[in-house]
C-alpha positions as CSV (number, residue, x, y, z in Angstrom):
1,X,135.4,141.3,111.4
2,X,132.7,139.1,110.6
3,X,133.6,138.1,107.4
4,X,137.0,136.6,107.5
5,X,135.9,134.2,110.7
6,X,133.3,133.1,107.8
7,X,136.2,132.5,105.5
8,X,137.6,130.9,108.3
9,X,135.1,128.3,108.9
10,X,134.4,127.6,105.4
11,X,137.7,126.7,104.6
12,X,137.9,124.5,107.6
13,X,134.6,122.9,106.7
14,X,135.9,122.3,103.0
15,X,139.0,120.9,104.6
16,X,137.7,118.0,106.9
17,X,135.1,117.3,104.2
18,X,138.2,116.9,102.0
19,X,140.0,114.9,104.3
20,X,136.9,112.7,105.7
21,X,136.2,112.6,101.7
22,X,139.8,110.8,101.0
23,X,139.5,108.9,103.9
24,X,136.7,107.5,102.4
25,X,137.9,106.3,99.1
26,X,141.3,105.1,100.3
27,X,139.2,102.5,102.3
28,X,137.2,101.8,100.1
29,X,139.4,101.5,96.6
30,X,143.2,100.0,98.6
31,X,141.6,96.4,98.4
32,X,140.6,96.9,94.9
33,X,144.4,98.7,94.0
34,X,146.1,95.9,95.8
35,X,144.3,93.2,94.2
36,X,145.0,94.9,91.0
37,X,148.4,95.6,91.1
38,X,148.9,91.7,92.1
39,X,147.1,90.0,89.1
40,X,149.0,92.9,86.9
41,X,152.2,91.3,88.6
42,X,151.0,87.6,87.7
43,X,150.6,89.4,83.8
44,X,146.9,88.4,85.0
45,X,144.9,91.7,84.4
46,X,142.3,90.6,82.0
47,X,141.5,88.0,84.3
48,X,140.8,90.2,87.2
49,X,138.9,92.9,85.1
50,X,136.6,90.4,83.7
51,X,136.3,88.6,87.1
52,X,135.0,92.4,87.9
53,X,132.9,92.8,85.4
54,X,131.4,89.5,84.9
55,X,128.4,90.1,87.0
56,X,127.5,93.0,85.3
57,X,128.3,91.8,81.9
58,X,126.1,89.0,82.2
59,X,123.1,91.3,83.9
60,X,122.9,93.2,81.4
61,X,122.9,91.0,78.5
62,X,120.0,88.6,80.0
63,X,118.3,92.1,80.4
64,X,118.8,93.1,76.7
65,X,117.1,88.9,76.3
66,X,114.5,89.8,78.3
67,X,113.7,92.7,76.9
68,X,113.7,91.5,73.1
69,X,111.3,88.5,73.9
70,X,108.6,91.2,75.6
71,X,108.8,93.6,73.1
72,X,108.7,91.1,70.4
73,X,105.5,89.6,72.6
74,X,103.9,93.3,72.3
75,X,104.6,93.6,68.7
76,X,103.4,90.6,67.9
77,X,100.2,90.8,69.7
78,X,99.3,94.7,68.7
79,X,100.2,93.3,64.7
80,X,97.7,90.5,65.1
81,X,95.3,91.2,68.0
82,X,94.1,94.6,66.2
83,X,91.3,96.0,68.9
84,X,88.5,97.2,67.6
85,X,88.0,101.1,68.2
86,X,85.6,102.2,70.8
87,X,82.6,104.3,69.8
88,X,84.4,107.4,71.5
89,X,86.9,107.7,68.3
90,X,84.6,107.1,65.5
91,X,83.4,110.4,65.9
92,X,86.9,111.7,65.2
C-alpha cells in the first residue's frame, strides 16, 4: 500500500519541479530567442553574438593583462631581489 502512494508523490514532485523548471527557462531565455531570431532575420547574427559577448570578451582579456604584468612583477623581483636564507635552513 505504502509504496505505490510513494511512487505517487515522487512522480508528482518530479512533475511540478519539471514544469516550474521550464517555466523558468522559457522566461528567462524568450527575450534572448526573440532577439536572436530578429538579428538572424536582418542577416545580423554576428553582430548580436558579439554584442553578447563583448563584455565578457573584454573581461577576460584585461584579466589575462593584469595577470601577465604581476606575475612578470614576481618574477622579476624573486630573479633579482634574491633573500638571503634564514639561519633555520642552513642547518639543512
Amino acid at each position: 500500500m505504502k509504496n505505490w502512494k510513494k511512487t505517487i508523490i515522487l512522480g508528482s514532485t518530479v512533475l511540478i519541479v519539471a514544469v516550474v523548471a521550464l517555466m523558468i527557462l522559457k522566461i528567462l531565455f524568450v527575450d534572448f530567442v526573440v532577439d536572436f531570431w530578429w538579428f538572424q532575420s536582418q542577416q545580423m547574427t554576428l553582430y548580436f553574438l558579439l554584442r553578447m559577448l563583448y563584455r565578457y570578451i573584454s573581461f577576460l582579456l584585461y584579466v589575462i593583462f593584469f595577470f601577465a604584468i604581476f606575475y612578470a612583477n614576481f618574477w622579476i623581483a624573486s630573479k633579482y631581489l634574491n633573500p638571503k636564507k634564514s639561519s633555520a635552513y642552513k642547518n639543512e
